[in-house]
C-alpha positions in Angstrom: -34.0 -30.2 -16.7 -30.4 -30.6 -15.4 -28.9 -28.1 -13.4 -26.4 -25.1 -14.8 -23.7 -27.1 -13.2 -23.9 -30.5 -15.7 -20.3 -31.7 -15.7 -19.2 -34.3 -18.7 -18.5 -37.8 -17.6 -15.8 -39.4 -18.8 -16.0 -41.9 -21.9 -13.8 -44.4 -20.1 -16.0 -44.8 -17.2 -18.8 -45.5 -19.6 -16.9 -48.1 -21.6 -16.1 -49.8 -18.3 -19.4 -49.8 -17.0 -20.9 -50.8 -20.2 -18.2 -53.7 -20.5 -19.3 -54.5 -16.7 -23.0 -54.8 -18.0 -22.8 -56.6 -21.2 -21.3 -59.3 -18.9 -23.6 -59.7 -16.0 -26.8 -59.2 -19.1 -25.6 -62.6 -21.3 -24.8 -64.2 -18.0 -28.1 -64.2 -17.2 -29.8 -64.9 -20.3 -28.1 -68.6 -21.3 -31.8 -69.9 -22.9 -32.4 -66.6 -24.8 -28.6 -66.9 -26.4 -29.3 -70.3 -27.1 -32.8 -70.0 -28.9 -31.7 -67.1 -30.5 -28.7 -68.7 -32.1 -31.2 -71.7 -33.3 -33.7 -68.9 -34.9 -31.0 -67.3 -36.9 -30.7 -70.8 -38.8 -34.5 -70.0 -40.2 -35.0 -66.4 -39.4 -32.4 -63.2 -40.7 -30.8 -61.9 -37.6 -32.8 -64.3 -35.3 -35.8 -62.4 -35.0 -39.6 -61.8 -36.3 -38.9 -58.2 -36.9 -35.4 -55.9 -37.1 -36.4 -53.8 -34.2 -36.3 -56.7 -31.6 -32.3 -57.7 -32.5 -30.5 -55.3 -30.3 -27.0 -55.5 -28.7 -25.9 -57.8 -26.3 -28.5 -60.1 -27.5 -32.2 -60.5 -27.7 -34.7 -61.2 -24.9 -37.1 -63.6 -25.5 -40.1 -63.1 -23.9 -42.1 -65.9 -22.2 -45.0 -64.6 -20.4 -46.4 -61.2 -18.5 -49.2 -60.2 -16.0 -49.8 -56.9 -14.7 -46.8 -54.7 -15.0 -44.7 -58.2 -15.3 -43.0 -59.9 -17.9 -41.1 -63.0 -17.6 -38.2 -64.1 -20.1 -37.7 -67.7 -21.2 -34.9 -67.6 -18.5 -37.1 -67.1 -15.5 -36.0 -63.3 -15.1 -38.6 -60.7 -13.5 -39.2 -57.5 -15.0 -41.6 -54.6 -14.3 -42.5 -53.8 -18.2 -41.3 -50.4 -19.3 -41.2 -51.4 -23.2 -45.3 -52.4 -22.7 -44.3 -53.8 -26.4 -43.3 -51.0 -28.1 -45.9 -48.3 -26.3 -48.5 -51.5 -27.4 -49.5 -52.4 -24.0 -50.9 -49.2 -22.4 -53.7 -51.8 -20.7 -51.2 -53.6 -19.1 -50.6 -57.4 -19.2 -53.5 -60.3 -19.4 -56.0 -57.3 -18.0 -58.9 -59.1 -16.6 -61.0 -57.1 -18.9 -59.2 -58.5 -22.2 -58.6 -61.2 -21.5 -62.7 -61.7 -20.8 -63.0 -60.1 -24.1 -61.3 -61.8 -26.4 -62.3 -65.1 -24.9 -66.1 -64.6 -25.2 -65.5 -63.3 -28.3 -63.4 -66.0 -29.9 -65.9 -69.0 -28.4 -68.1 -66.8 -30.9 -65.8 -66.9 -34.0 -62.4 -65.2 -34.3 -62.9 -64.0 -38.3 -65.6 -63.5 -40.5 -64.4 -60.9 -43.0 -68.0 -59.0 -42.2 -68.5 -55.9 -39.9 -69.5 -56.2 -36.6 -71.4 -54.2 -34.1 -68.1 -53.8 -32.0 -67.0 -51.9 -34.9 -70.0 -49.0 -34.7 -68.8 -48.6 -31.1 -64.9 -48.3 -31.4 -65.2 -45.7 -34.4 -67.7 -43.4 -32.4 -64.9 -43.6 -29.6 -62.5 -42.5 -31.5 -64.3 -39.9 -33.6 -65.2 -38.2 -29.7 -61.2 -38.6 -28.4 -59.8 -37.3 -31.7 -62.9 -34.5 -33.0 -63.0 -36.4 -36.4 -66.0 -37.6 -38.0 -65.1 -40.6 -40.0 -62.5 -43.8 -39.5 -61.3 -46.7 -40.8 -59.6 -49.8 -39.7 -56.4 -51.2 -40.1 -54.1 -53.6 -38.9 -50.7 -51.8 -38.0 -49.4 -48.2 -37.4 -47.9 -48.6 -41.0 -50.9 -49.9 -42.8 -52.6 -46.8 -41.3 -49.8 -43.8 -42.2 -50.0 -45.7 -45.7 -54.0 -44.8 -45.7 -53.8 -41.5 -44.8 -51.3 -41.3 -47.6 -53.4 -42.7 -49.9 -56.0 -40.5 -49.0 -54.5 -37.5 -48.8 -53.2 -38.1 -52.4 -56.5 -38.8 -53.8 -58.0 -36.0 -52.2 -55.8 -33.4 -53.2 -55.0 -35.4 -56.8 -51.5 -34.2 -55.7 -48.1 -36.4 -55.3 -45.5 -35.3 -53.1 -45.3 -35.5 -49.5 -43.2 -33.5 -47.3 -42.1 -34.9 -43.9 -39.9 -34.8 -40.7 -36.1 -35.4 -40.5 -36.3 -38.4 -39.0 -39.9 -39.1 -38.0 -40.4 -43.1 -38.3 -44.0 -43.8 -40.1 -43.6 -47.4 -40.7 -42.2 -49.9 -43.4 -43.9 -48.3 -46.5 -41.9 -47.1 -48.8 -43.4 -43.7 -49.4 -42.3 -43.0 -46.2 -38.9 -44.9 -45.5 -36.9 -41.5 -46.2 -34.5 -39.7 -44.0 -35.2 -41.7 -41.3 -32.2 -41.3 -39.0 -30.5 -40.5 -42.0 -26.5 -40.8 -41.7 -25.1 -37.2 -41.2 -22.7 -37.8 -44.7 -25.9 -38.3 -46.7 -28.4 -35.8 -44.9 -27.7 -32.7 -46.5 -27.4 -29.2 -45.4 -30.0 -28.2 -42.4 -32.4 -25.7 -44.0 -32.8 -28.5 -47.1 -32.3 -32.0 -45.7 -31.4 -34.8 -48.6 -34.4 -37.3 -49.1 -32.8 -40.7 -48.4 -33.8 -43.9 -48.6 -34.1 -46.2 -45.5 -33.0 -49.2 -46.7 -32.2 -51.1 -49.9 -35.0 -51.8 -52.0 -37.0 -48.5 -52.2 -37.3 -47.4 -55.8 -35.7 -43.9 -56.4 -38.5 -42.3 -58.0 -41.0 -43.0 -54.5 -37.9 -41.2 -52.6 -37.9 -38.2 -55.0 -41.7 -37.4 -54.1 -41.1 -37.4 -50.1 -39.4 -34.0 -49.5 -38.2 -34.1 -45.7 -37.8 -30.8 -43.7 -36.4 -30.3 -39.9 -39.2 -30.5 -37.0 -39.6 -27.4 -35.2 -39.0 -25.4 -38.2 -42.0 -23.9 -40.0 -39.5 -21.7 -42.6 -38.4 -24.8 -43.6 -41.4 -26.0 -44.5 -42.5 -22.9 -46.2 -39.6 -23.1 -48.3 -40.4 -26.6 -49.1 -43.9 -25.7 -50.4 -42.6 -22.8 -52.4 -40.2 -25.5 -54.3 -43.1 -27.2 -55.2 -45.7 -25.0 -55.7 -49.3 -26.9 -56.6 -47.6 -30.3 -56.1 -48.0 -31.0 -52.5 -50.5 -33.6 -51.1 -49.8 -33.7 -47.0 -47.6 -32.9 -44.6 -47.3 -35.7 -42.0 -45.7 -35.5 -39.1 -45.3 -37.3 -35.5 -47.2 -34.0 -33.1 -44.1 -34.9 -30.4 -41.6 -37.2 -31.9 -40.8 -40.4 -30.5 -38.5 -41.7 -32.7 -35.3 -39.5 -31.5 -36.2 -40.4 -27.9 -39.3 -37.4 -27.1 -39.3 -33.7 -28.8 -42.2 -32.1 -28.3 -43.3 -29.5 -30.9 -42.5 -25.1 -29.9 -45.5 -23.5 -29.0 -47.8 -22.8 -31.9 -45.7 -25.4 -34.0 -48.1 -27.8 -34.7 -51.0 -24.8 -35.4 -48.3 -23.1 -37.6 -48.1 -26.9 -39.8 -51.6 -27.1 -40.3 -51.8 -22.9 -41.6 -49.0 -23.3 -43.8 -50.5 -26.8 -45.3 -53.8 -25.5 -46.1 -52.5 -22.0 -47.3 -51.1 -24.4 -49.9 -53.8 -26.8 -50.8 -52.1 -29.6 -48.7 -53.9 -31.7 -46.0 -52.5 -32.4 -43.0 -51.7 -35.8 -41.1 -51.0 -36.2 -37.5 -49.1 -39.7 -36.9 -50.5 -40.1 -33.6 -49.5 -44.0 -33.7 -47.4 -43.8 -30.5 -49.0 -40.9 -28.9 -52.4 -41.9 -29.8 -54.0 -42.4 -26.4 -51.0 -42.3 -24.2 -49.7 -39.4 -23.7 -53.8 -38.6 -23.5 -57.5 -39.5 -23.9 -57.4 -37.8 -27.0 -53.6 -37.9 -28.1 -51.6 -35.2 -29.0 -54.8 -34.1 -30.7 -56.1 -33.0 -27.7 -53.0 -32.6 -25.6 -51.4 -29.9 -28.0 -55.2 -28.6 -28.9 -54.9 -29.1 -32.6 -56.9 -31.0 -34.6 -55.7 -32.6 -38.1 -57.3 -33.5 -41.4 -56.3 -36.8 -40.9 -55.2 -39.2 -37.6 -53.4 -42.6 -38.2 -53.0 -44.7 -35.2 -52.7 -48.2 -34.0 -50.2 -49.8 -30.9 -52.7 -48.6 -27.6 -55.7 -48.8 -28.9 -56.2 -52.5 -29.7 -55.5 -53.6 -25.8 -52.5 -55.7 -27.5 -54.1 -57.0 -30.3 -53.0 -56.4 -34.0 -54.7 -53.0 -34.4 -54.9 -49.3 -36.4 -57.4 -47.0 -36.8 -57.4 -43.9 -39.9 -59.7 -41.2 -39.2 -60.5 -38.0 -40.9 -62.9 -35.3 -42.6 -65.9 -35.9 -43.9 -64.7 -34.2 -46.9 -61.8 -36.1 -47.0 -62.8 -39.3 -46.1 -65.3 -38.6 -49.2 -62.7 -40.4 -51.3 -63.5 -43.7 -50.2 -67.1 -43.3 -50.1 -67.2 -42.4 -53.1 -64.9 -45.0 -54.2 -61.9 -43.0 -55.5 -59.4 -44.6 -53.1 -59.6 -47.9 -52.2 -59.4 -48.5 -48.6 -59.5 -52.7 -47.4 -57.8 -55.5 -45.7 -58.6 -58.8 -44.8 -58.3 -58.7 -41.3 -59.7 -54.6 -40.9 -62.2 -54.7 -38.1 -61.3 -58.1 -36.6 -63.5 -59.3 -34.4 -61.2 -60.2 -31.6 -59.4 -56.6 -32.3 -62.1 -55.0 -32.0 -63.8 -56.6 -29.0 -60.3 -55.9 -27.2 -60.1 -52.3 -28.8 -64.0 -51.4 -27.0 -62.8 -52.9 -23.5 -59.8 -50.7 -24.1 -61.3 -47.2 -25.1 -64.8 -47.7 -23.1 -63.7 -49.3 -19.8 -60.1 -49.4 -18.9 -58.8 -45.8 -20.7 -60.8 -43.1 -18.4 -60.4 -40.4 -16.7 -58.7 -42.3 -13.8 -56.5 -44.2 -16.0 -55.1 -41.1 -16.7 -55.1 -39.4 -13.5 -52.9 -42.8 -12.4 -50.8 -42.1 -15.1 -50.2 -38.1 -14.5 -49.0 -39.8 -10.7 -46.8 -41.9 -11.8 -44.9 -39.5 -14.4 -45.0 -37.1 -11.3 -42.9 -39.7 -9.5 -41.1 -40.7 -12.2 -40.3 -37.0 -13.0 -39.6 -35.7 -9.5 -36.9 -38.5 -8.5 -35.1 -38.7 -12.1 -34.9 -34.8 -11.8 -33.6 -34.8 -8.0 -30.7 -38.2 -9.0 -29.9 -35.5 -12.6 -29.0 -32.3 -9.7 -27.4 -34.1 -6.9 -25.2 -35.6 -9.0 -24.9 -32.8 -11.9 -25.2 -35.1 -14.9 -25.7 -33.5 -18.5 -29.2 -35.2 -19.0 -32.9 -34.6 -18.7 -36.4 -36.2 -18.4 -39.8 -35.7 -20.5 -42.6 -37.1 -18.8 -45.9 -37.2 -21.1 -48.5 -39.2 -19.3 -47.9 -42.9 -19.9 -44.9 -41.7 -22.2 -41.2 -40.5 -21.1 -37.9 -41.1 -21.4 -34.4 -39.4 -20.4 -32.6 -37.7 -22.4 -29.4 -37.9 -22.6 -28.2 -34.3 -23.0 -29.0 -31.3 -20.8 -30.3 -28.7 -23.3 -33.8 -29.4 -25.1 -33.8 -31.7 -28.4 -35.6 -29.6 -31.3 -34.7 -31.4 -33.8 -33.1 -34.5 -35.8 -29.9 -32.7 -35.4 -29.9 -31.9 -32.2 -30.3 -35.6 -31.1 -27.1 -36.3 -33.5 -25.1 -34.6 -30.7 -26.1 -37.0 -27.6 -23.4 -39.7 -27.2 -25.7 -42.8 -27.2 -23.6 -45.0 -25.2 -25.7 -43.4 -22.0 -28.6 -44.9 -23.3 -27.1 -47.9 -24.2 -25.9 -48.3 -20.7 -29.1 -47.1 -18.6 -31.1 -49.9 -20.8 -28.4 -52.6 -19.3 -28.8 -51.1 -15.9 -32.4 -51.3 -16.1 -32.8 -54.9 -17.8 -29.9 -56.6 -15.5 -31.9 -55.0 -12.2 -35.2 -55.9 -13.1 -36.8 -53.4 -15.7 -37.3 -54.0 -19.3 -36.5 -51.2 -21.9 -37.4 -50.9 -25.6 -33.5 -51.3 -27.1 -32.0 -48.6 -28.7 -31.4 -45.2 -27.9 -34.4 -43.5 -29.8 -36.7 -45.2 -27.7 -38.7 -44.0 -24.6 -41.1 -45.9 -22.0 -44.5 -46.6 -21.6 -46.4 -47.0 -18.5 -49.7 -49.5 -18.3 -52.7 -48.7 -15.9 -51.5 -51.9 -13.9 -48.2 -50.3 -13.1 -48.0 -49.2 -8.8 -45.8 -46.3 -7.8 -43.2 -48.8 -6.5 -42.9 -50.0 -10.2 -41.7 -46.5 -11.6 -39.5 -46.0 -8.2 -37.8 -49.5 -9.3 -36.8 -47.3 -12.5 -35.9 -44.5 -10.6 -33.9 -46.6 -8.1 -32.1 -48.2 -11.3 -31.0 -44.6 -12.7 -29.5 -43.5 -9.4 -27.4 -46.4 -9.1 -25.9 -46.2 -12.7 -25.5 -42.2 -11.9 -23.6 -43.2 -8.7 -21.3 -45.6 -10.8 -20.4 -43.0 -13.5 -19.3 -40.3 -10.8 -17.5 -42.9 -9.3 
């Protein structure tokens, strides 16, 4: 945490710096401006997906090995956006790459289970203490399940989740996320509101949307709609307001007040799903769900998700109540890269390495914060972290609405100009591979101590 003696630094400074930054960043990136001015002639916004157009420009991305990735102008980074917390395994891992290759000389599709997919699901069902899973093909095809489940096991409607919490591009669930403060309603009731365009009214009504950290809330939530709820679902720490971890008993108090109230519970653990642990925030936080959706780490950086549950629950598809499918669920090549991942390259020493390097990471970011009393602070969660950029704990949605995200803005151009890649945008954190050294996180490190020493200048 920062020291008692944080002093403010002034907004000028950071405009200059930024300005500074901006500069040297498009300088540098001549090929990426160009192909991205060519894309937006045949793609909105230039890009496959919304997430990946951020200010200055986008990067585009040519190759990466190791902890390296190489854009299409020759740049060097050591990867801390690992792809959106995706490549936990690190790049072209010998392992994966010998994986995917013996299994694609053997057919890449068949539409037909495979043995690979006996062994991934027993993984999972040990990490995660659930009996039963099901595959997917993205973190949003999976929170979508678990929806769908939770709704035909209960034969209830309404959902009730976080202020904020991102659980992927399905409607049920585009509400309140990062909602603007004019439209998010009073703190103790936050406003359901919809995402984007194109989300029918009557799917917002049924998502009710409470504050993290804040079990009241939720009671009162149930007790508006008594009999009517089908699952809470929540991200255990939430990653997409930079990292806020749960209070002490938090997540146990969730599940209690849920099942007090016929509701099933639904741990998101997409992003935390075996990063910031073997077993997630499952095990990290030592509660177990009715139902897990994840996806990003576990496929080795293949297309990937995973939804486990309860016998009892899963019941629904067994018995064919709720239909669970998809083309590509239990891809061959997906899941020959998801048993590499989970059986040989995620152990014990893969997080040991990791614990070491957000010890390092965690240590000198604290040390640059003191010595030169800036207003910020760092979570380190295994292969997860991030800085924060504000000196008291974030709780909540609200509380993040207070940090001035120009910081973040400006350490991700610090970073990317001197040699480390960021996810964009100021809710996002980093993730560490199994192929990163100590020198890689020090890089990071390094990187934050200049940018402190040219704010105090």
């Amino acid at each position: 945490m920062s020291t008692p003696t944080a002093r403010q630094v002034s907004t000028a400074r950071v405009k200059e710096l930024i300005a500074r930054e901006e500069e040297a960043f498009r300088k540098a990136r001549p090929r990426s401006h160009k192909l991205w001015e060519e894309a937006r002639q045949v793609m909105p916004r230039g890009v496959p997906s919304s997430f990946q157009d951020a200010s200055p420009q986008p990067v585009f991305a040519d190759r990466g090995r190791g902890s390296r990735v190489w854009d299409v102008d020759g740049n060097e980074y050591v990867d801390f956006h690992n792809g959106f917390g995706v490549m936990v395994v690190g790049h072209a891992h010998p392992k994966i790459v010998d994986a995917v290759s013996r299994r694609i000389a053997q057919g890449s599709h068949f539409a037909q289970p495979v043995a690979d997919d006996l062994d991934v699901a027993r993984e999972l069902a040990r990490r995660f203490g659930l009996p039963q899973w099901r595959f997917t093909n993205s973190g949003t095809e999976s929170t979508l399940d678990a929806v769908r489940i939770a709704r035909g096991f209960t034969g209830r409607q309404r959902l009730i989740k976080m202020e904020a919490s991102y659980h992927g591009h399905h409607d049920a669930l585009m509400v309140s996320v990062e909602p603007p403060p004019e439209l998010m309603g009073p703190p103790d009731e936050p406003a359901s509101v919809p995402q984007s365009d194109g989300i029918p009214p009557a799917i917002v009504e049924l998502t009710s949307v409470v504050p993290f950290n804040d079990l009241q809330a939720l009671e009162r939530a149930f007790s508006r709609h008594p009999d009517d709820v089908a699952a809470v679902i929540v991200e255990p720490a939430m990653m997409n307001v930079g990292i806020v971890v749960p209070d002490p008993g938090y997540l146990a108090g969730l599940r209690d007040i849920a099942h007090r109230n016929g509701a099933l519970l639904i741990f998101d653990e997409v992003k935390t799903g075996v990063t910031i642990a073997a077993g997630g925030a499952t095990e990290r936080f030592g509660v177990t769900p009715d139902l897990i959706a994840l996806a990003k780490a576990i496929g080795g950086g293949l297309p990937c998700g995973a939804v486990g549950g309860r016998a009892d629950v899963m019941e629904v598809i067994e018995a064919k109540r709720v239909a669970q499918m998809g083309t590509f669920n239990g891809n061959p090549l997906t899941m020959a890269a998801s048993k590499v991942t989970l059986l040989e390259i995620l152990d014990r020493s893969a997080y040991a390495h990791f614990d070491a390097l957000a010890e390092t990471l965690q240590g000198g970011l604290d040390g640059v914060i003191a010595e030169h009393e800036l207003p910020f602070h760092a979570i380190t969660l295994a292969a997860r972290g991030g800085v924060t950029y504000r000196a008291q704990r974030v709780r909540n949605y609200r509380d993040y609405l207070e940090i001035d995200k120009s910081f973040a803005y400006l350490s991700w151009l610090y970073q990317c100009n001197r040699g480390v890649l960021m996810a964009p945008g100021a809710e996002e954190n980093w993730t560490l591979s199994v192929q990163h050294s100590a020198d890689d996180v020090q890089r990071y490190v390094d990187n934050f101590a200049e940018m402190a020493r040219d704010l105090r200048a």
